[in-house]
C-alpha positions in Angstrom: -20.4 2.3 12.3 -21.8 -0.3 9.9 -20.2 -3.9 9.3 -17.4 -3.9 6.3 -17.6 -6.4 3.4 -14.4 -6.4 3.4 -10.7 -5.2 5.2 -7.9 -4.9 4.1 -4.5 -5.1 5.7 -1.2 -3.7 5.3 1.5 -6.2 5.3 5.1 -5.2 7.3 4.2 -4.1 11.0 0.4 -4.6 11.0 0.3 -8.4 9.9 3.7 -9.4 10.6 6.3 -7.3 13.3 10.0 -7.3 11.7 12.2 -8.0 14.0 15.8 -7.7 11.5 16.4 -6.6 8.0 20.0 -8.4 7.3 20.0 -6.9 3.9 24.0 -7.5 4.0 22.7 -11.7 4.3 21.3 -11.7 1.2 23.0 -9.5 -0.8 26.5 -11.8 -0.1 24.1 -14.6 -0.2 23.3 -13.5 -4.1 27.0 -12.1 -5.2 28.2 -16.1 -4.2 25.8 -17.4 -6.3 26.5 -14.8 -9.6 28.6 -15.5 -12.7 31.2 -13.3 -12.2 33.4 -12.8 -15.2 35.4 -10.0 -14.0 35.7 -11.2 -10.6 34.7 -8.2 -9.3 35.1 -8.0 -5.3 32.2 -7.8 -2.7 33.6 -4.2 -2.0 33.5 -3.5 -5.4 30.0 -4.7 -5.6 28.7 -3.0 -2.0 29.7 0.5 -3.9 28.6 0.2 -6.9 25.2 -0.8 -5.2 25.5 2.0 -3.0 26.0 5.0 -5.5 23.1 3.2 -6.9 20.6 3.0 -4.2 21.4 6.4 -2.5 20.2 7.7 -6.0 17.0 5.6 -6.6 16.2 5.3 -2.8 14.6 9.1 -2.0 13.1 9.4 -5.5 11.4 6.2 -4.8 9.5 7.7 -1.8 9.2 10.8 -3.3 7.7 10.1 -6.6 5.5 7.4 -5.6 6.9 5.4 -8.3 7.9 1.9 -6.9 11.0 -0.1 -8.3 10.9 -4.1 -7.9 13.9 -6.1 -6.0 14.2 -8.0 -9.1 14.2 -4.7 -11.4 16.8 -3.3 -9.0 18.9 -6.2 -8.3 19.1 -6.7 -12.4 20.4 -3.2 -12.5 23.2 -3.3 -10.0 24.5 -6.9 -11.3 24.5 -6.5 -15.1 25.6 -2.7 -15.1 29.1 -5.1 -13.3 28.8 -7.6 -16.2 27.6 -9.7 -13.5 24.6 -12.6 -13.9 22.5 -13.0 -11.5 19.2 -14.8 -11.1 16.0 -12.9 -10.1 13.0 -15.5 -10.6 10.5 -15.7 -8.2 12.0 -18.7 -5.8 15.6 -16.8 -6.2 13.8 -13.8 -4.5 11.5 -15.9 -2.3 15.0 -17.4 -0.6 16.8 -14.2 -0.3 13.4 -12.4 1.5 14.2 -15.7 3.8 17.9 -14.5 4.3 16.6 -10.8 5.0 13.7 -10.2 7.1 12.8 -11.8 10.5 9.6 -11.4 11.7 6.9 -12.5 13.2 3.0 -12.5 13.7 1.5 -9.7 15.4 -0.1 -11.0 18.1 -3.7 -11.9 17.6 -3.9 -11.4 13.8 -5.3 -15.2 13.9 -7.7 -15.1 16.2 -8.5 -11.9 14.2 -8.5 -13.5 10.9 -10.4 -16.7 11.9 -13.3 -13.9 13.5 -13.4 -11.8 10.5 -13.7 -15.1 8.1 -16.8 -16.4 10.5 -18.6 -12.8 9.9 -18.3 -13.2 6.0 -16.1 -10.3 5.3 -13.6 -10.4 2.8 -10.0 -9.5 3.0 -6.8 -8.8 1.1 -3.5 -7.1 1.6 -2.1 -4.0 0.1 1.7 -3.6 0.9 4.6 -1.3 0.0 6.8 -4.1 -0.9 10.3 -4.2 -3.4 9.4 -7.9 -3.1 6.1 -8.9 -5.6 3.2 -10.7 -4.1 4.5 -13.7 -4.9 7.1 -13.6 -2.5 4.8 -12.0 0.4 2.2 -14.8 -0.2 5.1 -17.7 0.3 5.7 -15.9 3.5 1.6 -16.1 4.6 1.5 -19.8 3.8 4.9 -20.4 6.1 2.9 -18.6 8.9 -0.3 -20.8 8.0 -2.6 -17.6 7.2 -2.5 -17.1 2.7 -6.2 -18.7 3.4 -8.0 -16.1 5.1 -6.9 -13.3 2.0 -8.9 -13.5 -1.1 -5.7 -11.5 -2.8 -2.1 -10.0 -2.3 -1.1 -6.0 -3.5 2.5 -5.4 -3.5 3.6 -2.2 -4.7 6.7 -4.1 -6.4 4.1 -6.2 -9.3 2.0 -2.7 -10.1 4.7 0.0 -10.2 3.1 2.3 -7.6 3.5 2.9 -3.9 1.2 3.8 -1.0 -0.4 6.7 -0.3 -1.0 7.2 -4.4 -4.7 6.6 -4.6 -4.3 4.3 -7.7 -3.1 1.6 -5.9 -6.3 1.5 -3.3 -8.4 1.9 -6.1 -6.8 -1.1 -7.9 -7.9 -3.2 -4.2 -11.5 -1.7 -4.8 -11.8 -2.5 -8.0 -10.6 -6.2 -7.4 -12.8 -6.3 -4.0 -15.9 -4.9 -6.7 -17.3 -2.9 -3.6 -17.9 1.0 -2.8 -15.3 2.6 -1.1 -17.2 3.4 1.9 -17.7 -0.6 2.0 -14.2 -1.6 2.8 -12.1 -0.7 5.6 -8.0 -0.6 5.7 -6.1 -0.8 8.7 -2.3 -0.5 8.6 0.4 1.3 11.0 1.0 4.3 8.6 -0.4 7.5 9.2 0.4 8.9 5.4 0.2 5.6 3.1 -2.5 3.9 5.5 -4.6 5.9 7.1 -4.4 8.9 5.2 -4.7 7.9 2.2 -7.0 5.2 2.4 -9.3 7.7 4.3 -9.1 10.2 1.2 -10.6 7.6 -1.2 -13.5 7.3 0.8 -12.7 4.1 2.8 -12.8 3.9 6.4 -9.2 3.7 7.9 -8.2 2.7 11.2 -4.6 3.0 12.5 -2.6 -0.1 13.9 -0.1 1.0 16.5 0.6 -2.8 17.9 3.1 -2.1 20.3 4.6 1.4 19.8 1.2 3.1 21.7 1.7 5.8 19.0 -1.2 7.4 17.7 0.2 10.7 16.2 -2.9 13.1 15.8 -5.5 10.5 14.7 -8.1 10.6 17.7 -10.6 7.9 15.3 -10.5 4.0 14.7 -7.0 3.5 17.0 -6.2 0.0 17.7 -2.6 -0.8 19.5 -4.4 -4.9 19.5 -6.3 -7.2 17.0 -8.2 -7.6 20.4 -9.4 -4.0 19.9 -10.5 -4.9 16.3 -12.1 -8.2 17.4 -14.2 -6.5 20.4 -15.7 -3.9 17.5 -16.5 -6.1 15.6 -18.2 -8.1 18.2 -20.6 -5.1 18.7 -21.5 -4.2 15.6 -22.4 -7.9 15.0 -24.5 -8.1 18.0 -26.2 -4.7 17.1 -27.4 -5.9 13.8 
């Protein structure tokens, strides 16, 4: 196995472990904070987002077609005659109210080794919220410095495993395929599918020990990932 020139990551449960999705927090968190004409009731507004979302949610995954969380929220609140605002530090507060997480452990020490060996990286991630949103979220954690740029499905319209989106981190990378490796915690969207546009995939199974049927390029810690690295440094 040769050295990369460059990795990239996946985002949710390969960079950072979610602990809770409160999507309840910041949904009330938003209906409080909306011109609401008609006064139209939280129950009101839970259903109507419901009927909504149980319609938009399987064809979503299905279709490979992503829709933003400002897109979607837009939808639900104006189709009420409700206003609502969807800027990016709007959405950056209510990801705040939603997700806990936190960093998987060793991504780093990981980062900091990968930096010293000249490889570049970057992040693709099947995200409703846009890049924006998942940058603010590296910089809390201290770590937007070690990637050179941020995919989310949400700013590009596509999701994971459609090979558009890895060729769009290719082309912004300006390297073969064969040059860059991607290591997430999907089988499908990550591995998968970053294996059948010629990169080299590697799945992360952090703490779950799962490995599915892939038998190549398992790693349950960045410790794994450092220690490869290591060797093919050292065999150079």
């Amino acid at each position: 196995m040769e050295k990369p020139k460059a990795i990239l990551f996946d985002f949710a449960d390969t960079i950072f472990h979610e602990t809770k999705l409160d999507w309840d927090k910041g949904n009330l968190w938003l209906f409080n904070n909306a011109i609401n004409p008609n006064k139209v009731t939280f129950e009101e507004f839970n259903e109507h987002k419901e009927r909504i979302y149980s319609d938009i949610r399987p064809k979503r995954m299905s279709s490979l077609i992503e829709h933003s969380w400002a897109a979607a929220i837009r939808l639900i609140f104006e189709s009420l005659r409700m206003i609502v605002k969807t800027d990016t530090s709007t959405e950056i507060e209510y990801f705040k109210k939603v997700v806990e997480e936190y960093l998987a452990p060793g991504i780093t020490n990981i980062l900091e080794t990968i930096e010293n060996y000249n490889i570049r990286t970057g992040i693709v991630s099947n995200n409703t919220f846009c890049g924006k949103t998942l940058e603010k979220e590296l910089e809390t954690y201290g770590i937007r410095k070690y990637f050179e740029f941020v995919i989310s499905s949400a700013d590009y319209g596509i999701r994971k495993p459609h090979p558009f989106i890895f060729e769009l981190a290719r082309g912004k990378l300006g390297l073969k395929s064969n040059e860059i490796w991607f290591i997430g915690d999907n089988r499908e969207n990550d591995y998968i599918a970053s294996k059948n546009v010629g990169m080299i995939p590697f799945l992360y199974t952090g703490s779950t020990n799962r490995t599915e049927d892939i038998i190549e390029n398992v790693i349950q810690s960045w410790d794994e990932l450092e220690t490869i690295l290591k060797r093919i440094e050292n065999n150079r």
